[in-house]
KOLLOKOL-753778 format. One record per residue (C-alpha): chain; x, y, z; residue number from 1. Coordinates in pm, 1 decimal. Layout:
BEGIN
chaine|x|y|z|num
A|X|Y|Z|NUM
...
This chain:
BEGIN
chaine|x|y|z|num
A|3662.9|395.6|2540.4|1
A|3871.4|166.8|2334.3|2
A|4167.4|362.1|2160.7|3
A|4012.3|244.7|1803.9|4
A|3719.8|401.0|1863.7|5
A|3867.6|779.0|1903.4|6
A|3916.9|1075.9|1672.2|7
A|4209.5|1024.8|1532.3|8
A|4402.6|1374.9|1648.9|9
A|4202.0|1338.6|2017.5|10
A|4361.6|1710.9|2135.3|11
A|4292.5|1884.8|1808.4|12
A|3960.3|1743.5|1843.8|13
A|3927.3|1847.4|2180.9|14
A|3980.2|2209.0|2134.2|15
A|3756.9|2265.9|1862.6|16
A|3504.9|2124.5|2020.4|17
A|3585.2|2339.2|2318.8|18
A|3556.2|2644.7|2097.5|19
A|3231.0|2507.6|1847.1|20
A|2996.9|2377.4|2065.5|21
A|2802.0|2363.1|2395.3|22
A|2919.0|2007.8|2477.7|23
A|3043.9|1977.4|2849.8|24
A|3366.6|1904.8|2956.3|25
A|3284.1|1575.4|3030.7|26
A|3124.7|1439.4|2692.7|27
A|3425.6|1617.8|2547.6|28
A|3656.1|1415.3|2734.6|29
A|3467.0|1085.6|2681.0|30
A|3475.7|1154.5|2315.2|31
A|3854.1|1229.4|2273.2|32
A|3938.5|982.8|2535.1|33
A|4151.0|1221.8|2766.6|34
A|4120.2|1319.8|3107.0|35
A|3879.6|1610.5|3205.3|36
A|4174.0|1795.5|3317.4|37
A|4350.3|1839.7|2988.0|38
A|3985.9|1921.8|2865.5|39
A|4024.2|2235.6|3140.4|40
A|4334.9|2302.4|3032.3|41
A|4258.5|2325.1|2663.7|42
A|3976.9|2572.9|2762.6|43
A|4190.2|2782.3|2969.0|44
A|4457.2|2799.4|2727.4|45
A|4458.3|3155.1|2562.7|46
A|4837.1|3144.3|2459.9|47
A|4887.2|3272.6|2133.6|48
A|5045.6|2889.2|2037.1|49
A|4680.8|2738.9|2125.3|50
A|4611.5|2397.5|1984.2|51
A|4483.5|2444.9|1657.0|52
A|4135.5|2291.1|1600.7|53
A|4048.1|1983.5|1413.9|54
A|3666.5|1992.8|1255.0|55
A|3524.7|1611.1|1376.6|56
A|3231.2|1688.5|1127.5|57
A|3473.1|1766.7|835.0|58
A|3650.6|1470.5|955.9|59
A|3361.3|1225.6|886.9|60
A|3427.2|1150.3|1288.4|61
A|3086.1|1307.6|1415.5|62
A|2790.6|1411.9|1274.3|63
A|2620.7|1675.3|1320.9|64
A|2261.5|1525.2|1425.4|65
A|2505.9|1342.9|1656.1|66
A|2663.0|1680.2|1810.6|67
A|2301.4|1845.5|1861.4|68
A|2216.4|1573.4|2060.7|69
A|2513.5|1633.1|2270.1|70
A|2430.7|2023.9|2298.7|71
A|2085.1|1925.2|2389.5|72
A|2154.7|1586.2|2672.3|73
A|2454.3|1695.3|2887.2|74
A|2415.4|1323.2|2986.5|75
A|2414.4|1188.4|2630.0|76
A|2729.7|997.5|2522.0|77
A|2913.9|1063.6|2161.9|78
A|2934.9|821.5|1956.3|79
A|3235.6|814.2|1670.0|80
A|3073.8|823.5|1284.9|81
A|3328.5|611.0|1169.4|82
A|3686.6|458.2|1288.4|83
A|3997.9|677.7|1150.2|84
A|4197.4|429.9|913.3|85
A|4542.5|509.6|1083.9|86
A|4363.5|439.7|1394.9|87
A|4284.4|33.5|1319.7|88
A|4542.6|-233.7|1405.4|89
A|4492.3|-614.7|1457.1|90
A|4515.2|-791.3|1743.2|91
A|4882.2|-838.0|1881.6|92
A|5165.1|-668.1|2093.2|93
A|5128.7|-293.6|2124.8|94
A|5307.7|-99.9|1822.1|95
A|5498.3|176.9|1868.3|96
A|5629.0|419.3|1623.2|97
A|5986.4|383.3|1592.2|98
A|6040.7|715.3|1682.7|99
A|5876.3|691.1|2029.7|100
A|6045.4|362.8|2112.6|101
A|6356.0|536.3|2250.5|102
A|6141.5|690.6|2463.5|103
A|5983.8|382.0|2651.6|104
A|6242.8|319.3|2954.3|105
A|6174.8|702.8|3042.2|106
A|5793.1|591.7|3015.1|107
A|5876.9|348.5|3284.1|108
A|6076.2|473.6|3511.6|109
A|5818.8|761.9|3564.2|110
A|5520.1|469.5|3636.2|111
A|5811.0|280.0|3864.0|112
A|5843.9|625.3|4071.8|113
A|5484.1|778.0|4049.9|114
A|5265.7|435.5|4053.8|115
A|5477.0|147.7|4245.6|116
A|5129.1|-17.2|4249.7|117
A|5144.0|-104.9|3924.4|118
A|5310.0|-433.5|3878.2|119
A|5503.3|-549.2|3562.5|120
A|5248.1|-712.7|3371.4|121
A|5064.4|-414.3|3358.8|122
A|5311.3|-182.5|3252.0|123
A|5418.0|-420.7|2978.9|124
A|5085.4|-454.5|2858.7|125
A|5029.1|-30.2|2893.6|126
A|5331.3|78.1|2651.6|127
A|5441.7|-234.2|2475.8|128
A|5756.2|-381.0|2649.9|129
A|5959.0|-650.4|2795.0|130
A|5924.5|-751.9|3162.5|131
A|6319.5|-806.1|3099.9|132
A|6325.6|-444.3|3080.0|133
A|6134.3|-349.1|3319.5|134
A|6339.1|-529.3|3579.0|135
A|6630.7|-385.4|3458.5|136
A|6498.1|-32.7|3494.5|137
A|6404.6|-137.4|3886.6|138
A|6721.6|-265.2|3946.6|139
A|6921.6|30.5|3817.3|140
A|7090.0|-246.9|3606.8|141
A|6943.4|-90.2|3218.8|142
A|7243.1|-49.8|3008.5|143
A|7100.2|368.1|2987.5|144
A|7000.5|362.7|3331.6|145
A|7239.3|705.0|3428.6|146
A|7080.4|904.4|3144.5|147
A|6691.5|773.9|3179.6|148
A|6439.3|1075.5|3289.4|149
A|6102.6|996.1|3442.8|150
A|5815.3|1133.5|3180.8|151
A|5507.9|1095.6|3160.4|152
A|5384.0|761.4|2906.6|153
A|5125.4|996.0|2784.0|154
A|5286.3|1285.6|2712.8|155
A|5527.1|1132.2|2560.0|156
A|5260.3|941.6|2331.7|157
A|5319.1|606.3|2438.5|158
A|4972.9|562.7|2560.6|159
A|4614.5|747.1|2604.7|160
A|4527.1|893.6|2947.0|161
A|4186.8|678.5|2962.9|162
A|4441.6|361.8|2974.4|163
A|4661.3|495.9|3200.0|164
A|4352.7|594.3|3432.9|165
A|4243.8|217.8|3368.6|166
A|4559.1|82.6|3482.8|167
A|4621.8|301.5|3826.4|168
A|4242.3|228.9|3915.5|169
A|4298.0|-117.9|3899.4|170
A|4619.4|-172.3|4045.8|171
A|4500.8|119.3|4284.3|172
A|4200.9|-106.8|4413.0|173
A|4417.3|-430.0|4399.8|174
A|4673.9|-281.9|4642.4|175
A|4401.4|-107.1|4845.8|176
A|4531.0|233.9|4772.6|177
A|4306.7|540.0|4791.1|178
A|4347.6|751.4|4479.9|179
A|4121.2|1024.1|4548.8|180
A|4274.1|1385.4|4484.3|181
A|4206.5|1659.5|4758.6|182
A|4079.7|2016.8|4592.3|183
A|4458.7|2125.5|4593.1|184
A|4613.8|1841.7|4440.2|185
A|4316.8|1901.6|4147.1|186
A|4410.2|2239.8|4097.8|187
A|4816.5|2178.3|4069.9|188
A|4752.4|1941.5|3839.9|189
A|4554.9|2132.6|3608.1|190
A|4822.7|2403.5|3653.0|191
A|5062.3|2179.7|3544.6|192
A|4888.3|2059.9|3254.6|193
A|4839.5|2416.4|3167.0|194
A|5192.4|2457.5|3148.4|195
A|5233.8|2190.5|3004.6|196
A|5036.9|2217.9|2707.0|197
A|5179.8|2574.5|2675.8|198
A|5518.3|2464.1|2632.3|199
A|5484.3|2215.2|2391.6|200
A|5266.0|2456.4|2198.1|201
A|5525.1|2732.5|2225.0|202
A|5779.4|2454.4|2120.5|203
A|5591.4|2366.6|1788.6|204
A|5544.7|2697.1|1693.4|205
A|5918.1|2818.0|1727.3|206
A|6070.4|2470.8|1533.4|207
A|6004.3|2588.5|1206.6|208
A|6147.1|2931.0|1263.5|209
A|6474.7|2741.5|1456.7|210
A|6473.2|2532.1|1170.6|211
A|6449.9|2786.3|914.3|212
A|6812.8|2980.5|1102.6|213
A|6957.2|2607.2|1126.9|214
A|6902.2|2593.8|736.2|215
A|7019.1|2949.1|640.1|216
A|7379.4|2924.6|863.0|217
A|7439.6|2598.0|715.9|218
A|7365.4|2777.8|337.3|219
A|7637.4|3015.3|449.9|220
């Protein structure tokens, strides 16, 4: 599903509709656009920093004639109501907020080290960069090269799962790589998504206390 045509908060999204409806894990994850596995992991999460729900209906994403068809066809596929405004862009090079673009080299060096299948091209096309730098990061040459840390492109916002999925199929069957998980290798990675999400839920929901100390020292 193309990213324009997604909720616009695709995890807030997810876990409401994890805990409002009968929807399987599967149209849930078509619908959001993310992996079934962070749909498990939403579900499973019962921290007390759980994702806080966004309402697609109050959104003017879903409707609800379109939901109850959901609940009733496990095999019926969601369709968005309308597109989110912040969620439009014209064709062109991939933008990226200026706040994540700091963040691209450690986007690539994880691909580089987890997916060597995927050639240049691709990743340039994936996150929105410069084959210049991409070299660079494979050569060890990058000015930052000693303080780069491999991380994830999607959790670091740089992309959406579904592409990512996209990309490693495709360079996956181009290289004749099997990319089939065993039953274990399923099961540690929804562990670590678990923890994942956990963290960075645990994270959010001590800044603004952190913050708040920060503020009141500096007062004093």
């Amino acid at each position: 599903m193309a990213a324009a045509t997604l909720p616009l908060m695709p995890h807030a999204t997810a876990a409401w509709l994890v805990d409002n409806s009968a929807l399987t894990f599967s149209q849930i994850a078509d619908f959001c656009g993310l992996h079934i596995l962070e749909i498990q992991a939403i579900a499973d999460d019962t921290a007390a920093t759980k994702l806080k729900g966004r309402d697609p209906i109050r959104a003017g994403e879903l409707t609800r004639e379109e939901l109850t068809k959901g609940e009733e066809n496990p095999d019926h596929a969601l369709k968005i109501a309308r597109l989110p405004e912040q969620a439009r862009r014209t064709s062109g090079p991939r933008y990226t907020p200026v706040s994540k673009r700091q963040d691209k080299p450690d986007g690539i060096l994880w691909i580089i080290k987890n997916h060597p299948e995927i050639t240049d091209g691709q990743i340039s096309r994936l996150i929105g960069t410069t084959k210049n730098t991409i070299a660079a990061i494979r050569d060890k040459s990058h000015w930052n090269y000693a303080n780069l840390q491999p991380r994830d492109p999607v959790t670091l916002g740089l992309t959406s799962q579904r592409e990512m999925d996209a990309i490693v199929a495709a360079a996956a069957k181009k290289a004749g790589v099997d990319t089939r998980l065993t039953p274990e290798q399923v099961d540690a990675e929804r562990a670590a998504l678990i923890t994942q999400l956990q963290a960075e839920r645990l994270a959010a929901a001590t800044a603004p206390e952190e913050q708040l100390t920060a503020e009141t020292l500096f007062k004093r």
